[in-house]
ROSE-4610 file (N, C-alpha, C; in Angstrom, 1 decimal, always signed):
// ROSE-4610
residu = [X/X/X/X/X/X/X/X/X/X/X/X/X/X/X/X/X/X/X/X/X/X/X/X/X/X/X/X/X/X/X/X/X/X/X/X/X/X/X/X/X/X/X/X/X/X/X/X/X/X/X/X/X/X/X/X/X/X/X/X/X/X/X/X/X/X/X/X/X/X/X/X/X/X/X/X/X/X/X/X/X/X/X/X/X/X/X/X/X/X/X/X/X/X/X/X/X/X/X/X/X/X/X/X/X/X/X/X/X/X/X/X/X/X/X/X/X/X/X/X/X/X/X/X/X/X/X/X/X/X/X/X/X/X/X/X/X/X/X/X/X/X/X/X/X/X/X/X/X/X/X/X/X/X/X/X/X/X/X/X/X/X/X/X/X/X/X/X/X/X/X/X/X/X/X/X/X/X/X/X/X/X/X/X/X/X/X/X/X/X/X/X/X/X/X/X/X/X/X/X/X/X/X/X/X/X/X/X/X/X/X/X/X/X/X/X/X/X/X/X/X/X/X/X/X/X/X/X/X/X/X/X/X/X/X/X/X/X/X/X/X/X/X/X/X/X/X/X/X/X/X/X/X/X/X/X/X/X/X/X/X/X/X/X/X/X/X/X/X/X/X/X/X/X/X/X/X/X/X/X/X/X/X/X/X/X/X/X/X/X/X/X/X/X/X/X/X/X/X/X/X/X/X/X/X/X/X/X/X/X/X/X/X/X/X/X/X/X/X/X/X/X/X/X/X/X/X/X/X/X/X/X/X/X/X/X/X/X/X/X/X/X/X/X/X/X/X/X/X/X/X/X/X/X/X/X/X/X/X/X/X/X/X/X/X/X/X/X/X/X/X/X/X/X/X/X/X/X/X/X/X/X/X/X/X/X/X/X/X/X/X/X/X/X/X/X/X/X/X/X/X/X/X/X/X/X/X/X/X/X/X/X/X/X/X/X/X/X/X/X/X/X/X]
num = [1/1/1/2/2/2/3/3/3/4/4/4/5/5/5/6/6/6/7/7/7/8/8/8/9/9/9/10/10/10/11/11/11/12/12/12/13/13/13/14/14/14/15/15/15/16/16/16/17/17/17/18/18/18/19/19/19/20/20/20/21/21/21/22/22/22/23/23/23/24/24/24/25/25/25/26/26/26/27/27/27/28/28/28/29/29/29/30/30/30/31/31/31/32/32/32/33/33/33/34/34/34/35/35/35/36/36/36/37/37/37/38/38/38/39/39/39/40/40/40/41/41/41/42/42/42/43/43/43/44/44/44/45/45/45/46/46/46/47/47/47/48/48/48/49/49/49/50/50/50/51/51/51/52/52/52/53/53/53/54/54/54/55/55/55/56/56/56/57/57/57/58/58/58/59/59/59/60/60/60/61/61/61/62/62/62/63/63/63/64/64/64/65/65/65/66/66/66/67/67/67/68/68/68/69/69/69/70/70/70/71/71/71/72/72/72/73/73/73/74/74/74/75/75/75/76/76/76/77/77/77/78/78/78/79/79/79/80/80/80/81/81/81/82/82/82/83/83/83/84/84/84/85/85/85/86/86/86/87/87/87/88/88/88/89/89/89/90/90/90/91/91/91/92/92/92/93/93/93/94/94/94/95/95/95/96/96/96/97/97/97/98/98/98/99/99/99/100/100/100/101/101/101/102/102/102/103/103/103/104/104/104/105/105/105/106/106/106/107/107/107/108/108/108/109/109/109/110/110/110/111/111/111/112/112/112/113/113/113/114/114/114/115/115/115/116/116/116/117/117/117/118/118/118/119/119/119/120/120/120/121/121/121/122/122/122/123/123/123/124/124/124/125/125/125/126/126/126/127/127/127/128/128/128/129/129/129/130/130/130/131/131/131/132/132/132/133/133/133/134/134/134/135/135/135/136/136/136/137/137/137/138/138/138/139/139/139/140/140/140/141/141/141]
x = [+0.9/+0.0/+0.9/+0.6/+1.3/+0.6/+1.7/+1.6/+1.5/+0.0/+0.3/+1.0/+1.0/+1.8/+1.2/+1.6/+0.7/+0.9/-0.6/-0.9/-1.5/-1.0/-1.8/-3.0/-3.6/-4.9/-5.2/-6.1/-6.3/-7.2/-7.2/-7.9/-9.1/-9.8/-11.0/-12.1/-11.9/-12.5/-12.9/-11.8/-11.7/-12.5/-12.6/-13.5/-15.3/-15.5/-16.5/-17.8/-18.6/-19.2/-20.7/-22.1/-23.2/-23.5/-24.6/-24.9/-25.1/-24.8/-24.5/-23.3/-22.2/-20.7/-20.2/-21.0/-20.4/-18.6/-17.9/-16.2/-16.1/-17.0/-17.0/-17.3/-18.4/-18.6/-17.2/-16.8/-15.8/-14.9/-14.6/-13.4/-13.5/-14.9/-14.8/-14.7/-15.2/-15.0/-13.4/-12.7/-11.3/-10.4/-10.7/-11.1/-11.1/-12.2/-12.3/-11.8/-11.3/-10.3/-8.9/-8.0/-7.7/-7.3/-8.2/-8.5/-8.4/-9.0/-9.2/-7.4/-7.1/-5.7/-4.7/-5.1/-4.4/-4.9/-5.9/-6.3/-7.8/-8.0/-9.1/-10.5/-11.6/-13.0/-13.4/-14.4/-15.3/-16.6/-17.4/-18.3/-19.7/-19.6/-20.7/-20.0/-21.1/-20.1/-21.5/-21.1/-22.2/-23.1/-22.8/-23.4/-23.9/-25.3/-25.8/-26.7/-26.4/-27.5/-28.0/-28.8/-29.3/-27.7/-27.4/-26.1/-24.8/-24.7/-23.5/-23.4/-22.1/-22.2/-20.5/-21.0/-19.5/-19.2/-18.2/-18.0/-18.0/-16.9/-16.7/-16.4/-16.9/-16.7/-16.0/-14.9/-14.4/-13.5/-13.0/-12.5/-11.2/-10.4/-8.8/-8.3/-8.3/-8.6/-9.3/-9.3/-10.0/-10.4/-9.9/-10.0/-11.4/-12.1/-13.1/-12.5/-12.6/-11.9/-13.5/-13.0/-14.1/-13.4/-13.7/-13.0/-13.7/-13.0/-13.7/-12.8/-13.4/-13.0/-13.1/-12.0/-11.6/-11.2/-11.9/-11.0/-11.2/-9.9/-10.3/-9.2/-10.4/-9.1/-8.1/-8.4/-7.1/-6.8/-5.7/-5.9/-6.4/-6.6/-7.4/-8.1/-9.0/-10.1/-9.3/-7.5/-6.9/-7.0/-6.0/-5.7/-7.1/-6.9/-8.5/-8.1/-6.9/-7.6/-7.1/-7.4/-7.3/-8.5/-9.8/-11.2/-11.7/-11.2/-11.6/-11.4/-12.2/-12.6/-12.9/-12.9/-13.4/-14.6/-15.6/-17.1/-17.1/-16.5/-16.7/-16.1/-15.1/-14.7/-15.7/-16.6/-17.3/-18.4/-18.7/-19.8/-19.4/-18.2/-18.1/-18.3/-17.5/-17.9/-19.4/-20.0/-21.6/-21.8/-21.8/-22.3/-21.7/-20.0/-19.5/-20.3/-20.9/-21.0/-22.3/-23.2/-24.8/-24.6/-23.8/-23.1/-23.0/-22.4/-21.4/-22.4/-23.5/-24.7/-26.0/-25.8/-27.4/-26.8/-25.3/-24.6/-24.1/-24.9/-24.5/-22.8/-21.9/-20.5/-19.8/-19.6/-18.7/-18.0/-17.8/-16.1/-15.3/-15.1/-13.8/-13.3/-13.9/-13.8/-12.7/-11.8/-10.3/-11.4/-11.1/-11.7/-10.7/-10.8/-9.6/-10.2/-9.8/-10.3/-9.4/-9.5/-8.7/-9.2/-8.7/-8.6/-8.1/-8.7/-7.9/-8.5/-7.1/-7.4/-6.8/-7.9/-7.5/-7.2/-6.4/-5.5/-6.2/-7.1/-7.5/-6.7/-6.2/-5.2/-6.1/-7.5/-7.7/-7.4/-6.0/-6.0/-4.8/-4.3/-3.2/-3.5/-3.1/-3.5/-3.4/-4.9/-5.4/-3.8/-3.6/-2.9/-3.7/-3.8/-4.5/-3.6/-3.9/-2.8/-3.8/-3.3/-3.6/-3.5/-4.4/-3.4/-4.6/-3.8/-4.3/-4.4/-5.5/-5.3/-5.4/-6.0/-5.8/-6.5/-7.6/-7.7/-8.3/-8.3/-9.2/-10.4/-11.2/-12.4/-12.5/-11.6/-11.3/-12.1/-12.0/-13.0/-11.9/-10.6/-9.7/-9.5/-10.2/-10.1/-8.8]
y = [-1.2/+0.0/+1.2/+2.5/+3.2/+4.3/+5.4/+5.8/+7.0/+8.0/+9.6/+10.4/+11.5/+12.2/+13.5/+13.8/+14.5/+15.7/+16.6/+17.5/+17.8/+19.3/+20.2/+20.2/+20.6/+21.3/+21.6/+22.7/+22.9/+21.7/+21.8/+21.1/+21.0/+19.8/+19.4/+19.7/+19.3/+19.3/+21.3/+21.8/+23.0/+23.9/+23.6/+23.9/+23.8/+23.2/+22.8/+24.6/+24.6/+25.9/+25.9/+25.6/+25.2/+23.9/+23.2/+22.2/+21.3/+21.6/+20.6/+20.2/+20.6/+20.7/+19.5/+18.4/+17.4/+17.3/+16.4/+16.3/+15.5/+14.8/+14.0/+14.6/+15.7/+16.9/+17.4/+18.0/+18.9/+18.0/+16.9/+16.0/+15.9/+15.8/+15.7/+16.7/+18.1/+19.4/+19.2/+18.7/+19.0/+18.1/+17.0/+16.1/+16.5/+17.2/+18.1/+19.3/+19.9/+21.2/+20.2/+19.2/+19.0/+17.8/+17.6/+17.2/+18.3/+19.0/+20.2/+21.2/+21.0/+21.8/+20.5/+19.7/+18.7/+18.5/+19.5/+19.1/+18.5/+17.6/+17.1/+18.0/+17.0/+18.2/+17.1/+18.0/+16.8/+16.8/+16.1/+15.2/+15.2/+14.4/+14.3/+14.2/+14.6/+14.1/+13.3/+12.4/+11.4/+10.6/+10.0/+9.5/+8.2/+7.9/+6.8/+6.0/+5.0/+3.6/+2.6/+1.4/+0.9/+0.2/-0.4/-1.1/-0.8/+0.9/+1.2/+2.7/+3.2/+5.1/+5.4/+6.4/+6.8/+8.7/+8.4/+9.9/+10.8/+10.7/+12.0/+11.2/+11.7/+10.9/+12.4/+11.8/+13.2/+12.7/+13.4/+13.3/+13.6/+13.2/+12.7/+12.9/+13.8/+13.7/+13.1/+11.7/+10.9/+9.8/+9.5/+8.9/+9.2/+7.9/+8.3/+8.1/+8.4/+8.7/+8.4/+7.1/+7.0/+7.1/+8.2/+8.2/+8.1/+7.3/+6.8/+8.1/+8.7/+9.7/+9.1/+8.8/+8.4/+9.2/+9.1/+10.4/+9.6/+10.0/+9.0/+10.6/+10.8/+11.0/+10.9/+9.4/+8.7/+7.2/+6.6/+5.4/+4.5/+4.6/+3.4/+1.9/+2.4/+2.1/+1.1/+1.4/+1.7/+3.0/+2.6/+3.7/+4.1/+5.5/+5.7/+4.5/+3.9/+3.0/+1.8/+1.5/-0.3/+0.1/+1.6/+0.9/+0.8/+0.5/+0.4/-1.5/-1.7/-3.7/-3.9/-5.1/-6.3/-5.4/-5.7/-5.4/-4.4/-2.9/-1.9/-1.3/-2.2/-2.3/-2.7/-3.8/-4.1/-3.2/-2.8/-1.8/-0.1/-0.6/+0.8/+0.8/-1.1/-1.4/-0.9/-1.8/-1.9/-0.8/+0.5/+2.0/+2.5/+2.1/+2.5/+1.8/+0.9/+0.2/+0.8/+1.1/+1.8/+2.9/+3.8/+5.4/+5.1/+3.9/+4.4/+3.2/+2.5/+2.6/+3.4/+4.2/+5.3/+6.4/+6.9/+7.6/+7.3/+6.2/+5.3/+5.8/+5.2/+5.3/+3.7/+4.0/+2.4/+1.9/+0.9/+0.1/+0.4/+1.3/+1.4/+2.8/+3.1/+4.6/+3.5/+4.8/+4.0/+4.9/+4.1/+4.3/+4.4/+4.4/+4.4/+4.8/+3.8/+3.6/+4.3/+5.6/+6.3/+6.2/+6.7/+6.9/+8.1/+9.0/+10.0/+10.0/+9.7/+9.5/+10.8/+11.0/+12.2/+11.7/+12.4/+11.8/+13.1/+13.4/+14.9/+14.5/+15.0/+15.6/+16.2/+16.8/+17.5/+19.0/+19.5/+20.8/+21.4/+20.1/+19.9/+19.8/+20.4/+20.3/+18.9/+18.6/+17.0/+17.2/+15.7/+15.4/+14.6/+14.9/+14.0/+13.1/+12.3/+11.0/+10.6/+10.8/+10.6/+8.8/+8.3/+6.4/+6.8/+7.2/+6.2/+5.0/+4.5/+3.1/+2.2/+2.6/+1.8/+1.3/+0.4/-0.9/-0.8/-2.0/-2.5/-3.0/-2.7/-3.1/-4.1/-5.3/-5.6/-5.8/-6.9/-6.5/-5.5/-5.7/-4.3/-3.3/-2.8/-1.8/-1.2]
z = [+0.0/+0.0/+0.0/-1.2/-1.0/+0.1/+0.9/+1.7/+1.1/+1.4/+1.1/+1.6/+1.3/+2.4/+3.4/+4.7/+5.5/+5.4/+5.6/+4.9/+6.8/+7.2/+7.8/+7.9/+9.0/+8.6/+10.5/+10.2/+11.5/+12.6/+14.0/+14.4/+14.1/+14.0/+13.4/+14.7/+16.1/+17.1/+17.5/+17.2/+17.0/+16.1/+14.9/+14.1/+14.2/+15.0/+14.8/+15.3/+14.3/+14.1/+13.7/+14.9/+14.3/+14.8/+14.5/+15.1/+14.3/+12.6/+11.6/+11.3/+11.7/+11.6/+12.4/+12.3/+13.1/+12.4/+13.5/+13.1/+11.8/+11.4/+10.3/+9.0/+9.2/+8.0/+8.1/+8.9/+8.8/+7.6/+8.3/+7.7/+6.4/+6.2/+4.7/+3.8/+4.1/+3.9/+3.7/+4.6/+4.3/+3.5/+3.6/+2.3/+1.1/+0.6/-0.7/-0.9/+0.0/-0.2/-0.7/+0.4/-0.5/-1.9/-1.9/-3.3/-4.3/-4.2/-5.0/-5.1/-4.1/-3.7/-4.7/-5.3/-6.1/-7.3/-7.7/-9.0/-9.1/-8.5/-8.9/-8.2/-9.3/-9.7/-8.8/-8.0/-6.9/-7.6/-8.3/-8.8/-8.1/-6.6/-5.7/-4.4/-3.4/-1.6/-1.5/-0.5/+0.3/-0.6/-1.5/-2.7/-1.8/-1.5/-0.6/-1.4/-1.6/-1.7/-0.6/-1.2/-0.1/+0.5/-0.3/-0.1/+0.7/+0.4/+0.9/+0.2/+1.1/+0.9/+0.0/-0.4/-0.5/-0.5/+0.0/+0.9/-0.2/-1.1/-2.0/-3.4/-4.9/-6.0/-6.5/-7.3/-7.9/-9.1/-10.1/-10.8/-10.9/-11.6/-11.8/-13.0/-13.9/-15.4/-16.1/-16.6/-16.5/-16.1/-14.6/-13.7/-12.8/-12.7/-11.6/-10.4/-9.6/-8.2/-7.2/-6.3/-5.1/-3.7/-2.9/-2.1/-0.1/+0.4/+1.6/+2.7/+3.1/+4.6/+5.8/+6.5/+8.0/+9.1/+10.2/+11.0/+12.0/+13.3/+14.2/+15.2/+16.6/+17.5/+18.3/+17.8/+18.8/+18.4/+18.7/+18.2/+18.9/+20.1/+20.9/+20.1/+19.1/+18.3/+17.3/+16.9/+15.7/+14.9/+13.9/+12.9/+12.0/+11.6/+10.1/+9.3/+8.7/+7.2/+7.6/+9.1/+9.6/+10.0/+9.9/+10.5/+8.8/+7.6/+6.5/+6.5/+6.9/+6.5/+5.5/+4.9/+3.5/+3.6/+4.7/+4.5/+3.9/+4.6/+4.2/+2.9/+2.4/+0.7/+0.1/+0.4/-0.4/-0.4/+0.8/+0.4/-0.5/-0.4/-1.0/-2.9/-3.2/-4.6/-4.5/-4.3/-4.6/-4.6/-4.1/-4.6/-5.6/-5.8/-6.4/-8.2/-8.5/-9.7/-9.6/-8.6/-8.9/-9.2/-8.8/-9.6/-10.7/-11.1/-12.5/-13.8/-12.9/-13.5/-14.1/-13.1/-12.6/-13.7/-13.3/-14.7/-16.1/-16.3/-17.7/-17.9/-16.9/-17.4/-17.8/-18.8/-19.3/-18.7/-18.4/-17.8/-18.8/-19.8/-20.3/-19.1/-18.5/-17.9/-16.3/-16.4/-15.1/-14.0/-13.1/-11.5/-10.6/-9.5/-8.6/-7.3/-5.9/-4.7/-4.1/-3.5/-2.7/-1.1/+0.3/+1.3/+1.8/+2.3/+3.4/+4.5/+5.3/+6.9/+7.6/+8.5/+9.5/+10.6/+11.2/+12.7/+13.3/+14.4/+15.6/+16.6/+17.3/+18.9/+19.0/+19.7/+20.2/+20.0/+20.8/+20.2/+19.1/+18.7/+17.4/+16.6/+15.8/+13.9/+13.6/+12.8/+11.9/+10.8/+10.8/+10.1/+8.7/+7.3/+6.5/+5.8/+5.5/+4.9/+3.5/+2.3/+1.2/+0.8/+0.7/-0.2/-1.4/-2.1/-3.9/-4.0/-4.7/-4.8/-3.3/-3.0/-1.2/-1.7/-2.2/-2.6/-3.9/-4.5/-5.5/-5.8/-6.9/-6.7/-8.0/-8.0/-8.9/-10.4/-11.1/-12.9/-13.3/-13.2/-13.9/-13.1/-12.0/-11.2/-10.2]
């Protein structure tokens, strides 16, 4: 598995502003900045079927990009992308192939299963960790 690299950001627990701002909005808010701070077009956030969710879909040139948001503030629990299980890959295919059904996109179109994990300290700046390709959703994927 390749490793991203860590990126700033202010504290997440910190931020919070409103009574919709849960830490997990935030995270993903920060998530798509940066995505965006890299190029890619964000597509949809929270794309939900019966089967399973996916945090942010965005584009890569011509890459579809499905990406799972983790945030954890502490490791007790474990790490953000050791709480990413088999199960929760699979459920991420299954919405991932109802998207790219519901959008009549071909399988000739490249996909790609991303992860960014957030690390909160409380009152220390979130660390985000980028993995490309953190898993496969295989059929070529």
């Amino acid at each position: 598995m390749t490793r991203g690299k860590f990126f700033g950001a202010q504290s997440i627990t910190r931020r919070l502003t409103g009574k919709n701002r849960t830490p997990g909005a935030i995270a993903e808010q920060q998530a798509c900045d940066l995505l965006r701070q890299h190029g890619l077009k964000i597509r949809t956030r929270n794309y939900r079927t019966k089967r399973g969710e996916i945090d942010i879909i965005a584009e890569d040139n011509d890459t579809l990009v499905f990406v799972e948001v983790r945030l954890r503030s502490n490791s007790t629990y474990g790490s953000p992308e050791e709480s990413i299980t088999t199960h929760k890959q699979q459920r991420i295919l299954y919405a991932s192939q109802h998207f790219l059904q519901k959008e009549n996109i071909n399988d000739s179109r490249p996909c790609r299963f991303d992860t960014i994990c957030l690390t909160d300290h409380n009152d220390s700046p979130a660390n985000a960790q980028w993995i490309k390709d953190a898993f496969s959703g295989g059929n070529g994927w």
